[in-house]
The first five atom37 places (N, CA, C, CB, O) and aatype in JSON, in Angstrom:
{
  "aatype": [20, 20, 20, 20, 20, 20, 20, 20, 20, 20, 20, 20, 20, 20, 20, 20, 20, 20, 20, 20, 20, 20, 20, 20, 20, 20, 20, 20, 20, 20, 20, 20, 20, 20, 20, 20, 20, 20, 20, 20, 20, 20, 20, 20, 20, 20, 20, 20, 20, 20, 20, 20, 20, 20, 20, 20, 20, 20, 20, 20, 20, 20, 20, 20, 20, 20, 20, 20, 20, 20, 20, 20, 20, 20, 20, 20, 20, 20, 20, 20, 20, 20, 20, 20, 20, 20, 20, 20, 20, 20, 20, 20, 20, 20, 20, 20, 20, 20, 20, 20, 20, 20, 20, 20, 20, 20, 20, 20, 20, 20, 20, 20, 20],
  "atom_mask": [
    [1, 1, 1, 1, 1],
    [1, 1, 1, 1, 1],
    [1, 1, 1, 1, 1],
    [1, 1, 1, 1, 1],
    [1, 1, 1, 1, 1],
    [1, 1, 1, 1, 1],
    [1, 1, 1, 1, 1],
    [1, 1, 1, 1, 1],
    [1, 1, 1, 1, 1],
    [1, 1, 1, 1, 1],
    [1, 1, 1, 1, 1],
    [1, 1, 1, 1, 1],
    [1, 1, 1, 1, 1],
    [1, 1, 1, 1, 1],
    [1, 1, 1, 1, 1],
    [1, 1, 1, 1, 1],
    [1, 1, 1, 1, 1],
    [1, 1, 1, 1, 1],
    [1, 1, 1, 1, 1],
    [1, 1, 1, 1, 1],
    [1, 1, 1, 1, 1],
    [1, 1, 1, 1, 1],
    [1, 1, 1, 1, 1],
    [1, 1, 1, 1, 1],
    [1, 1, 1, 1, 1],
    [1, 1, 1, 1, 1],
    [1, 1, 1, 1, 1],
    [1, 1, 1, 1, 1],
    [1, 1, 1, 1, 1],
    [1, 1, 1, 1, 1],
    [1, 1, 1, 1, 1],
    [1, 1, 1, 1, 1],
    [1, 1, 1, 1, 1],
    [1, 1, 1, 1, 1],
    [1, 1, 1, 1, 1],
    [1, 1, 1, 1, 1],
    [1, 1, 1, 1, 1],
    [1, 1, 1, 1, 1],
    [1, 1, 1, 1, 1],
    [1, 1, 1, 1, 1],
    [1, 1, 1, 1, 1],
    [1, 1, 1, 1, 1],
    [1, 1, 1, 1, 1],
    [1, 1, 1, 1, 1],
    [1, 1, 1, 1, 1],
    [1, 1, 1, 1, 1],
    [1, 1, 1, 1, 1],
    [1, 1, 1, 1, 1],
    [1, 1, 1, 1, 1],
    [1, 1, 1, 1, 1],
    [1, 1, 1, 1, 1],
    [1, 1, 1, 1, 1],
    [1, 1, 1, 1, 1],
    [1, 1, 1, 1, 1],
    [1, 1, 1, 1, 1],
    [1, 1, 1, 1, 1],
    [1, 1, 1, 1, 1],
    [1, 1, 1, 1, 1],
    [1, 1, 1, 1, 1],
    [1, 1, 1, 1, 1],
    [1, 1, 1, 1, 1],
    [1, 1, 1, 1, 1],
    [1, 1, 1, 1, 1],
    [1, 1, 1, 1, 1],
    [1, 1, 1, 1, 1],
    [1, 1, 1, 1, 1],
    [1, 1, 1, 1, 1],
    [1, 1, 1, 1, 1],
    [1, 1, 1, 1, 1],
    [1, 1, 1, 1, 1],
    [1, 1, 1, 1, 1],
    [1, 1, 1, 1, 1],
    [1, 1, 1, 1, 1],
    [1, 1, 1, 1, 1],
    [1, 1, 1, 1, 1],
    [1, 1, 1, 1, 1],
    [1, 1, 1, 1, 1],
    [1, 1, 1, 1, 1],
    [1, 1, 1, 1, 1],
    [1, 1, 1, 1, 1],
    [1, 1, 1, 1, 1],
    [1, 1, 1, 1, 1],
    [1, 1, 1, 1, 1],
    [1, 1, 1, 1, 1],
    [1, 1, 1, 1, 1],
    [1, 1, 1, 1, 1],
    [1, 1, 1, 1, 1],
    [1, 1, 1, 1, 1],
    [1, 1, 1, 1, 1],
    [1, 1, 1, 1, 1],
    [1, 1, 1, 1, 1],
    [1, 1, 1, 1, 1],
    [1, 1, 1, 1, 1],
    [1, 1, 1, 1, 1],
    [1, 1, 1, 1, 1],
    [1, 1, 1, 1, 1],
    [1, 1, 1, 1, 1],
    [1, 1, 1, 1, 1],
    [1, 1, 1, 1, 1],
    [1, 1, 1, 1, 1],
    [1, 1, 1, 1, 1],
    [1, 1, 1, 1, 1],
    [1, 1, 1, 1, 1],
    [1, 1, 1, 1, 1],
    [1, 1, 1, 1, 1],
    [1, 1, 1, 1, 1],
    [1, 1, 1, 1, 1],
    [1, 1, 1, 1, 1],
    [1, 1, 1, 1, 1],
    [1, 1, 1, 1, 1],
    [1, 1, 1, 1, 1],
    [1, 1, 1, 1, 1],
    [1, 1, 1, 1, 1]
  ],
  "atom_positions": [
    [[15.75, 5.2, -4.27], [15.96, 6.16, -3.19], [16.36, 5.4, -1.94], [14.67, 7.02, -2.95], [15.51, 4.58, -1.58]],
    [[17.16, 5.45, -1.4], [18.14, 4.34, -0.41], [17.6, 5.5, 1.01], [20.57, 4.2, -0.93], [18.23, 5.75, 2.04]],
    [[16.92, 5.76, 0.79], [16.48, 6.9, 2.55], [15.26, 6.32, 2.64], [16.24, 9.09, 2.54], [14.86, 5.93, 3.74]],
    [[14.48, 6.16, 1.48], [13.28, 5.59, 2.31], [13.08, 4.31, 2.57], [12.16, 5.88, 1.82], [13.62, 3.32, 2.07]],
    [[11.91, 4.44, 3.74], [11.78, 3.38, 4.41], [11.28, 2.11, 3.4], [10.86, 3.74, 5.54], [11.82, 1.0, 3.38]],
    [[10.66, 2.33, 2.95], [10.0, 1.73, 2.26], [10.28, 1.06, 0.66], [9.17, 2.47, 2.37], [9.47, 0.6, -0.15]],
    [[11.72, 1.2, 0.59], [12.36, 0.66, -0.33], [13.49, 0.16, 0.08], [12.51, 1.39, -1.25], [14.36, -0.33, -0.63]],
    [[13.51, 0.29, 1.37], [14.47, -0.86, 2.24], [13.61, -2.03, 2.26], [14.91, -0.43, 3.98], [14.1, -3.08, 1.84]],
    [[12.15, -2.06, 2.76], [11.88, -3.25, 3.24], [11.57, -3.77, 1.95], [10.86, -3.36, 4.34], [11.5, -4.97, 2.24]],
    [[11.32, -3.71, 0.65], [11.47, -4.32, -0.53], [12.43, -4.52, -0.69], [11.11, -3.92, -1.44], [12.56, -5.41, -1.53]],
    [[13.56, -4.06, -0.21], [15.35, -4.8, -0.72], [15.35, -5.63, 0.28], [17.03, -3.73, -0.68], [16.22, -6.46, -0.03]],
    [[14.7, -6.06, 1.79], [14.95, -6.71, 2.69], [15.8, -6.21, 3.68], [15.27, -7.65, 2.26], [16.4, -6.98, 4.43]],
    [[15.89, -5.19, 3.73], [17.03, -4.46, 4.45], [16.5, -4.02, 6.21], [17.4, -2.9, 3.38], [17.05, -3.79, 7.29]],
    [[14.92, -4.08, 5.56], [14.24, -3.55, 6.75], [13.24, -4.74, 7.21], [13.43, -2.09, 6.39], [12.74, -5.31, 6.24]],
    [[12.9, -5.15, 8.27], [11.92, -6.36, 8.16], [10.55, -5.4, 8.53], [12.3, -7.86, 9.42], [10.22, -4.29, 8.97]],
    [[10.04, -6.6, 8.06], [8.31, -5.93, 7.64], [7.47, -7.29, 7.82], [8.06, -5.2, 5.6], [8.02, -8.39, 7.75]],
    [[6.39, -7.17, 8.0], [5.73, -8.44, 7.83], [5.15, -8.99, 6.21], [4.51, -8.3, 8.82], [4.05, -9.43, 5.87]],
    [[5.98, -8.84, 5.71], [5.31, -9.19, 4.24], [4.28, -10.53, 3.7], [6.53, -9.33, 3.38], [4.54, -11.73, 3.82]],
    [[3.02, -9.89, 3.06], [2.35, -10.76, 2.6], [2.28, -11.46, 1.34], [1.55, -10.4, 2.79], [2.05, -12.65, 1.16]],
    [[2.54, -10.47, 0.41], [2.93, -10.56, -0.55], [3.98, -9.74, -1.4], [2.08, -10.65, -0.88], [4.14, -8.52, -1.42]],
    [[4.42, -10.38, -1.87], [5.59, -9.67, -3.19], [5.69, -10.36, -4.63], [7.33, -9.8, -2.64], [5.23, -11.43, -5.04]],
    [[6.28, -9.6, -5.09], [6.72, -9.91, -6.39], [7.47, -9.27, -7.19], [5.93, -10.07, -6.98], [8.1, -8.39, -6.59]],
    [[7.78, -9.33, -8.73], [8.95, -8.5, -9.13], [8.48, -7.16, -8.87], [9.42, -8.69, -10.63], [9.42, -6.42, -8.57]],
    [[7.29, -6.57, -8.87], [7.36, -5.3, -9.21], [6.5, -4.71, -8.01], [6.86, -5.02, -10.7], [6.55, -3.49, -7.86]],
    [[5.67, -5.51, -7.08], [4.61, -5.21, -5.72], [4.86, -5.66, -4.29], [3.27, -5.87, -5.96], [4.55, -6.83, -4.04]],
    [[5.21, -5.16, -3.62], [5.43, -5.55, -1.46], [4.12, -5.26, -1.48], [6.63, -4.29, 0.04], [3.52, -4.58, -2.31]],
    [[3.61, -5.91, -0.3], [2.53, -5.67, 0.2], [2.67, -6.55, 1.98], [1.33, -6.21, -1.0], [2.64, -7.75, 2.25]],
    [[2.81, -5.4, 2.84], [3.18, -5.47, 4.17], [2.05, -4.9, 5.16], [4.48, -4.73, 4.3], [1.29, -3.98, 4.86]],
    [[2.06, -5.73, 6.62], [0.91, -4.72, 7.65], [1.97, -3.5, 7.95], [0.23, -5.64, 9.53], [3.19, -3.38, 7.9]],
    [[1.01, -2.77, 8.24], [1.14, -1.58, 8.62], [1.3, -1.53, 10.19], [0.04, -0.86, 8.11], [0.49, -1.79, 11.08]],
    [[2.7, -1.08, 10.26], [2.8, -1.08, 12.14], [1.62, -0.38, 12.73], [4.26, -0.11, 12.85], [1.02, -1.02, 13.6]],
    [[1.26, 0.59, 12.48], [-0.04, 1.22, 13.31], [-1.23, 1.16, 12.54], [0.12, 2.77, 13.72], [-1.81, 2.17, 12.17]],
    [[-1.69, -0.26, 12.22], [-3.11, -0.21, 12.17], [-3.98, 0.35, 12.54], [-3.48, -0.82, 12.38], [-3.89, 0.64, 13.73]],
    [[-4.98, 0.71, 11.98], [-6.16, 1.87, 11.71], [-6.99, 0.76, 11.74], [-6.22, 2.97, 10.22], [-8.1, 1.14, 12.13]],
    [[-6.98, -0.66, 11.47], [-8.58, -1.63, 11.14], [-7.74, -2.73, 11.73], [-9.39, -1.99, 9.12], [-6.59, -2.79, 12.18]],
    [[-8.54, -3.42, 11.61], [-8.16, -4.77, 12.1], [-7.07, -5.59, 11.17], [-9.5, -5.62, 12.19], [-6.05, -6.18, 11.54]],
    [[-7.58, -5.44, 9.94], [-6.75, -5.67, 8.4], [-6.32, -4.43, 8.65], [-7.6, -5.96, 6.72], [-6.92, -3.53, 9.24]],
    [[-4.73, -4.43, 7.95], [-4.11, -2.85, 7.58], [-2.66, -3.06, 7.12], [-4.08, -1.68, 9.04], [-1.57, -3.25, 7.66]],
    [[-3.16, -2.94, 5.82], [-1.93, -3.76, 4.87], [-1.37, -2.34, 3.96], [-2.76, -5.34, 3.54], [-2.2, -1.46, 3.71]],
    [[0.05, -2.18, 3.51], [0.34, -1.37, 2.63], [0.72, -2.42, 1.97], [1.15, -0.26, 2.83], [1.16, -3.52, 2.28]],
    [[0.34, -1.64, 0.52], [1.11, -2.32, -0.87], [1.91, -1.32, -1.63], [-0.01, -2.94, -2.03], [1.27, -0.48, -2.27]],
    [[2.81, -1.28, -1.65], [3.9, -0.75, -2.34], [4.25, -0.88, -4.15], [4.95, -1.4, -1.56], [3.58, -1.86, -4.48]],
    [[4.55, -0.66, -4.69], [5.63, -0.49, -5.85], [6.8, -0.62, -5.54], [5.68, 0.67, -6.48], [7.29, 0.14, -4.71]],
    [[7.79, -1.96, -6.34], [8.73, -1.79, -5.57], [9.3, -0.69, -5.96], [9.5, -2.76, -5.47], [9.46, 0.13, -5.06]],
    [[9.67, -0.36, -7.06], [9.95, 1.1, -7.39], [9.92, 2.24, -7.25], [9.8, 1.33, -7.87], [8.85, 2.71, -7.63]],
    [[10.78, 3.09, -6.8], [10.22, 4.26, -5.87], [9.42, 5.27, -6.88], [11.56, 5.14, -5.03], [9.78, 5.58, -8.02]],
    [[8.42, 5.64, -6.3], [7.54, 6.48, -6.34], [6.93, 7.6, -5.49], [6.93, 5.91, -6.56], [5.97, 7.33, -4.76]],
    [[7.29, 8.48, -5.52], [6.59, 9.48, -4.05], [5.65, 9.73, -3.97], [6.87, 10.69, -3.72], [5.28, 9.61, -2.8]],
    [[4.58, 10.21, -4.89], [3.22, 10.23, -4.31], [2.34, 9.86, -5.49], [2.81, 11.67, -3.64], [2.76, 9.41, -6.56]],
    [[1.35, 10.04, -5.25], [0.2, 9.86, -6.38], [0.65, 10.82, -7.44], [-1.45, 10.25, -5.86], [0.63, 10.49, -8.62]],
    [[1.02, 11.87, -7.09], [0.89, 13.5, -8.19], [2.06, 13.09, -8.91], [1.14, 15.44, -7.36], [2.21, 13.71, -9.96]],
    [[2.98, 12.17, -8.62], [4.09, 11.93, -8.87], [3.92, 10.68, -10.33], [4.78, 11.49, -7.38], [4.76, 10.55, -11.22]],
    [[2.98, 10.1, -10.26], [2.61, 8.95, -11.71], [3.01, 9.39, -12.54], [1.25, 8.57, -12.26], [3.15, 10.59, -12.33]],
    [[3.34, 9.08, -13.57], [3.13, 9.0, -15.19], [2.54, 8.39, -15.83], [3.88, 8.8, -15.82], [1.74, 7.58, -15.34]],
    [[2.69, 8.53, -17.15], [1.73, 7.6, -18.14], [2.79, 6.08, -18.32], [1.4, 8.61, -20.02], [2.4, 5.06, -18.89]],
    [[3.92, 6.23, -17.81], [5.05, 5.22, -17.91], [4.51, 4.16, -16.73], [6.74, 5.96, -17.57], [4.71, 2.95, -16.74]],
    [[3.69, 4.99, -15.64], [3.97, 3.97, -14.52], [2.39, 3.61, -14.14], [4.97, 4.69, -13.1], [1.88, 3.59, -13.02]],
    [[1.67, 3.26, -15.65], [0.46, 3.23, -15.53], [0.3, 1.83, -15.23], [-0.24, 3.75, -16.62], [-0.73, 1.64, -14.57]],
    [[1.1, 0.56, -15.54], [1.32, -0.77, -15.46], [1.2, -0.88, -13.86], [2.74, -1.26, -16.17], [0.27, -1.18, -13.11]],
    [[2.44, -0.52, -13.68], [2.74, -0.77, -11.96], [1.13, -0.2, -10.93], [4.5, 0.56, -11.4], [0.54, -0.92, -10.13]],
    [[0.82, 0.99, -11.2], [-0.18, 1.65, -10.62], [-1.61, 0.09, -10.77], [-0.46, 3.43, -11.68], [-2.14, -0.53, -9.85]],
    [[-1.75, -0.02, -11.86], [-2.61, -1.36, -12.25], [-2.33, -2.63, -10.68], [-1.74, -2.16, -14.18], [-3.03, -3.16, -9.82]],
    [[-0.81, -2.61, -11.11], [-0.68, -4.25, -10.33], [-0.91, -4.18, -9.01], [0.82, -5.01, -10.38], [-1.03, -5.21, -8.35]],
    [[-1.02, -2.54, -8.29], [-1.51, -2.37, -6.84], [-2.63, -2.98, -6.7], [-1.7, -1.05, -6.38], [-2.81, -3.71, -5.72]],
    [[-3.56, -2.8, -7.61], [-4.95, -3.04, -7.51], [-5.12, -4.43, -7.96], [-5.79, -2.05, -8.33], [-6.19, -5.03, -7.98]],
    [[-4.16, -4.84, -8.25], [-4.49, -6.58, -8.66], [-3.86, -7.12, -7.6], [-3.81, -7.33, -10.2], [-4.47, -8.1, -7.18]],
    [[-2.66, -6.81, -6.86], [-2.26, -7.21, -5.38], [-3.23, -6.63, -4.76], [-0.87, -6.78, -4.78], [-3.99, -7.57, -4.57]],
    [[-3.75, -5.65, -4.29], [-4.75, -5.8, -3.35], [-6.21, -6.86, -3.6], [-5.13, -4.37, -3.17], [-6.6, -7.57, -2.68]],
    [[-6.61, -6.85, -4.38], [-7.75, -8.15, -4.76], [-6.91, -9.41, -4.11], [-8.1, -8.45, -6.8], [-7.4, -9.86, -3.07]],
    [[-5.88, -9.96, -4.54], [-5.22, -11.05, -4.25], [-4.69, -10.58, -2.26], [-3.78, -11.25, -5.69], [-4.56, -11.81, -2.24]],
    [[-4.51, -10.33, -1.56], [-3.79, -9.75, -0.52], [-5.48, -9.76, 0.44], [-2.81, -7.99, -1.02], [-5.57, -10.31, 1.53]],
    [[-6.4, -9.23, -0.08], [-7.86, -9.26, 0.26], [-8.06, -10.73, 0.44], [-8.89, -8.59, -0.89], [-7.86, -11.3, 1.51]],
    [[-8.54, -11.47, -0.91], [-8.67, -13.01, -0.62], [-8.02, -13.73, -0.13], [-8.79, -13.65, -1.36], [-8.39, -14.87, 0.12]],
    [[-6.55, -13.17, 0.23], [-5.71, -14.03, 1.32], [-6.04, -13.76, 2.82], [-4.13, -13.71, 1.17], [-6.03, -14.56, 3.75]],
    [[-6.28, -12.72, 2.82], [-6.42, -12.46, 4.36], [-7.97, -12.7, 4.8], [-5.95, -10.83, 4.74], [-8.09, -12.91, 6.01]],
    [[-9.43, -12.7, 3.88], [-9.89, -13.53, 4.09], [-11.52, -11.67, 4.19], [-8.99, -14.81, 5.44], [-12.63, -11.84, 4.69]],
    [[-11.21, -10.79, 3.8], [-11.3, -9.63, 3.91], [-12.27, -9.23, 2.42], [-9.8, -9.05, 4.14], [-12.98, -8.23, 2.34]],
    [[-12.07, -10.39, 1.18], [-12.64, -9.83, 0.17], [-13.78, -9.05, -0.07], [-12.73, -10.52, -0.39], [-13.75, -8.03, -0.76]],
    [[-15.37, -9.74, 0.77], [-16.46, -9.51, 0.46], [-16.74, -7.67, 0.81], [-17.3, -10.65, 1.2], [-17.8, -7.12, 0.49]],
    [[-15.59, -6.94, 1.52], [-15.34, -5.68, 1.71], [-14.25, -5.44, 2.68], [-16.47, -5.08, 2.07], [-13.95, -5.8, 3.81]],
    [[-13.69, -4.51, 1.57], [-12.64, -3.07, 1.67], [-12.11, -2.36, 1.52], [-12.16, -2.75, 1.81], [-11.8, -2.32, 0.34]],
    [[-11.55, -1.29, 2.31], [-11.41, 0.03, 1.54], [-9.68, -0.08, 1.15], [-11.91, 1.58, 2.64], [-8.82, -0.8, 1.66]],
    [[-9.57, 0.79, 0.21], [-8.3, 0.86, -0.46], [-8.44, 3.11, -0.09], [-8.4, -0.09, -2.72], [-9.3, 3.98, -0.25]],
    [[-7.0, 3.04, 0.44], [-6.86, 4.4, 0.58], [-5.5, 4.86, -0.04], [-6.99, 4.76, 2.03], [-4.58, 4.05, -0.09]],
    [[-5.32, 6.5, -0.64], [-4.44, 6.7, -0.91], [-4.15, 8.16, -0.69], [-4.36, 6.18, -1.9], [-4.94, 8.9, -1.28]],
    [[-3.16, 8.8, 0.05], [-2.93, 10.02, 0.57], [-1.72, 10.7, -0.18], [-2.72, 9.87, 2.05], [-0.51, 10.43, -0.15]],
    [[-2.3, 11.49, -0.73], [-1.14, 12.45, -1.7], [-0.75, 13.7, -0.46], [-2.09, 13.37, -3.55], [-1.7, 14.32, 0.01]],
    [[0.21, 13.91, -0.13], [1.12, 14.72, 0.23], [0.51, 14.96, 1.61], [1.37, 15.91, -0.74], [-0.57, 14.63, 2.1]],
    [[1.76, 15.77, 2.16], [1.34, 15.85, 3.69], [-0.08, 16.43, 4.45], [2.34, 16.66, 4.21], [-0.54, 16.17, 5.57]],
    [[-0.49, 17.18, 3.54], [-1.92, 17.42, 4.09], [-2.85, 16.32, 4.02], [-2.57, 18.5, 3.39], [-3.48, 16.06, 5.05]],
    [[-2.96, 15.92, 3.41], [-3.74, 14.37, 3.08], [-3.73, 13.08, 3.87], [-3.22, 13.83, 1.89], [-4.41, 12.05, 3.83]],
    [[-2.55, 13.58, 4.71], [-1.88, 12.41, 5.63], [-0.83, 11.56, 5.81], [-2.4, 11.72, 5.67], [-0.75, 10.7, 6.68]],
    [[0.1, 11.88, 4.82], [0.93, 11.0, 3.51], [2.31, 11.38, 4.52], [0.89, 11.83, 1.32], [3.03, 12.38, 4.44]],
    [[2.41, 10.09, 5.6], [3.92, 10.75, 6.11], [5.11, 9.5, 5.55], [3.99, 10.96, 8.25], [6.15, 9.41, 6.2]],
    [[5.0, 9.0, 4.89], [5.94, 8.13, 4.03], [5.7, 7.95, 2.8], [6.08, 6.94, 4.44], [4.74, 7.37, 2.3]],
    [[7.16, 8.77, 1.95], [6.96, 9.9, 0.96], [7.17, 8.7, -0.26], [8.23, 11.47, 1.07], [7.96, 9.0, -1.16]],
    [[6.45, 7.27, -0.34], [6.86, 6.21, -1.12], [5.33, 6.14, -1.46], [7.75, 4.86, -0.42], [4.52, 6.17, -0.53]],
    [[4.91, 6.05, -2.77], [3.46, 5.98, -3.05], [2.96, 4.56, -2.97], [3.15, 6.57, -4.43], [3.35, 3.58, -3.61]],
    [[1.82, 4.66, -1.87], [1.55, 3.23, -1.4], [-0.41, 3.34, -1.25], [2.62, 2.87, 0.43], [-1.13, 4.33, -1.35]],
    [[-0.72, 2.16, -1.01], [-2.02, 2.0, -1.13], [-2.55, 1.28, 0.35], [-2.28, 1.14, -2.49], [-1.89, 0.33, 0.78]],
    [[-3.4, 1.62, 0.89], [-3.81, 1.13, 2.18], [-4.82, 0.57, 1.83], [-4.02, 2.0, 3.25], [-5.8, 0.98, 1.2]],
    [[-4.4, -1.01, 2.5], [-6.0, -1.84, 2.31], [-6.39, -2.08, 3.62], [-6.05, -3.43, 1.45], [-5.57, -2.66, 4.35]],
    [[-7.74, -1.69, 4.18], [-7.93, -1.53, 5.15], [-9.17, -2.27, 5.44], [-7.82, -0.37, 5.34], [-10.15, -1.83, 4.83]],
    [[-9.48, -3.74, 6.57], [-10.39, -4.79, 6.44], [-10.98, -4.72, 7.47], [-9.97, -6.02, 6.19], [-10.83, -3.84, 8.33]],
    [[-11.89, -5.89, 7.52], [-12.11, -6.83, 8.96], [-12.8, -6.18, 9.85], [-10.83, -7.25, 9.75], [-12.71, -6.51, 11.04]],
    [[-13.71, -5.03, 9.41], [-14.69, -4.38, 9.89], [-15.38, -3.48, 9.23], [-14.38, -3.93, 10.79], [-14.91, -3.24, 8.12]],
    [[-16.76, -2.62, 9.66], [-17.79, -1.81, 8.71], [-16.9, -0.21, 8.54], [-19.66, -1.62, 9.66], [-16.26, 0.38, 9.41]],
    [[-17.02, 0.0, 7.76], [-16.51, 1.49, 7.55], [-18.01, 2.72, 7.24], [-15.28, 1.4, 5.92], [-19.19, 2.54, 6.95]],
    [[-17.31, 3.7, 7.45], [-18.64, 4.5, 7.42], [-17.97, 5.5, 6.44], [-19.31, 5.18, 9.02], [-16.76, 5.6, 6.25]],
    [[-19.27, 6.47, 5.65], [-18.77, 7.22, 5.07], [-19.5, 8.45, 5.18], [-18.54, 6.76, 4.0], [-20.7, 8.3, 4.94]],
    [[-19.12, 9.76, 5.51], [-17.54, 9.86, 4.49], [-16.26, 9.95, 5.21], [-17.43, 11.3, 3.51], [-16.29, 10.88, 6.02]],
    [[-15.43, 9.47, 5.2], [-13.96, 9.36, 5.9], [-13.52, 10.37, 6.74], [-12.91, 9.3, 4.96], [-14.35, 11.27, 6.67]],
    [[-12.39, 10.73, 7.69], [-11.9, 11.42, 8.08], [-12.47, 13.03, 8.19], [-10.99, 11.11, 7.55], [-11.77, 13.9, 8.71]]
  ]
}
């Protein structure tokens, strides 16, 4: 999908602060941090939302969660944090690329929002 944002800055088209990548995961801060840590991790592959998965894209969905563990112990954040994910615009979801928020570097309370 060549409109979103977020599959520009995996082609490089868009700069981002990237932490990590690889063939198939970006993982960039988030211009408007919410925590002190506030990292998206991407697929590079477009995906629009959570509701949007398959049983095809059960691999990729996996490697979010293995880049965020790795993206955590880099930034130094492991011993706790939250991983968020917002399906569609009520939820909060204003970039329509299915992504994962790792969010550090301070106490969180629950229950959210």
């Amino acid at each position: 999908m060549s409109e979103c944002i977020f599959c520009a800055i995996v082609r490089g088209e868009v700069p981002a602060d990237i932490v990590y990548q690889d063939e198939r995961v970006t993982a960039f801060y988030d211009i408007h941090p919410a925590a002190p840590v506030h990292v998206l991790i991407v697929p590079n592959a477009h995906i629009a939302r959570a509701a949007d998965v398959t049983p095809e894209d059960a691999a990729v969905v996996g490697e979010l969660f293995v880049a965020a563990r790795r993206v955590a112990e880099t930034l130094e954040v492991s011993e706790g944090y939250r991983l968020v994910v917002n399906n569609g615009r009520r939820a909060g979801q204003s970039v329509f690329h299915l992504h994962l928020h790792l969010l550090g570097g301070r106490a969180f309370t629950w229950p959210p929002g």
